[in-house]
C-alpha positions, 0 to 999 in steps of 0.5 A, a space after each residue: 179145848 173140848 175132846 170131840 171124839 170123846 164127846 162122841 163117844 159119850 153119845 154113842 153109848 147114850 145113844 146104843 143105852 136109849 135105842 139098842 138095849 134091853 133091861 136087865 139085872 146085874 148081881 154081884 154077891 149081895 150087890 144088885 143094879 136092876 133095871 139097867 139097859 145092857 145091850 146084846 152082843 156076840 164073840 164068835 170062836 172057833 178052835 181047831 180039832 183033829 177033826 176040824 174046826 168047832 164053832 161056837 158063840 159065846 152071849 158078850 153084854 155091852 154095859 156103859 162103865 157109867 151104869 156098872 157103879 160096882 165096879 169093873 166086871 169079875 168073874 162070877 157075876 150074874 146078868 139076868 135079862 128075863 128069865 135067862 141068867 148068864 154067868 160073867 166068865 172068861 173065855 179061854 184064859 182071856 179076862 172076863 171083860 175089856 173096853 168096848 171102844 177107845 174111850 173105855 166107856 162100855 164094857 164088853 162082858 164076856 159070858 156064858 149061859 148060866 140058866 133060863 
């Protein structure tokens, strides 16, 4: 019997890829996959101070497994979306990157502005 949801699944991300993204590159050490689609996403935090709550938005990218053919997320990895450059790194002892859906086919990665 066909899984349907996952099916379902595999569309959306098709679909998010055809309608929402953006073309980027994605740099690991001396490996490179260019002209991907990756699509902007955003985690908010928030952190309790003394003096109050600060407030801050770090930059995820959501990117199909299917198109990340090196291989899961690592710290240090570069995303370059036009001029900009961002550093895949891991927000406040958290890992780098988790699945995006329940069907672990996109990855959420987790990144800080590195230049533009």
């Amino acid at each position: 019997m066909a899984d349907m949801l996952a099916d379902a699944a595999d569309w959306i991300a098709g679909q998010q890829q055809y309608h929402l993204s953006t073309t980027g590159t994605y740099r690991r050490g001396g490996s490179v996959l260019t002209d991907i689609a990756i699509t902007r996403g955003a985690s908010g935090r928030q952190v309790d101070q003394l003096t109050g709550i600060l407030s801050w938005f770090d930059q995820d990218w959501l990117i199909p497994a299917s198109v990340l053919t090196i291989g899961p997320p690592l710290a240090g990895d570069k995303i370059e979306v036009g001029t900009e450059v961002y550093e895949v790194l891991p927000p406040n002892g958290e890992d780098c990157w988790r699945w995006s859906d329940n069907h672990q086919t996109i990855y959420r990665i987790h990144s800080k502005r590195y230049s533009a």
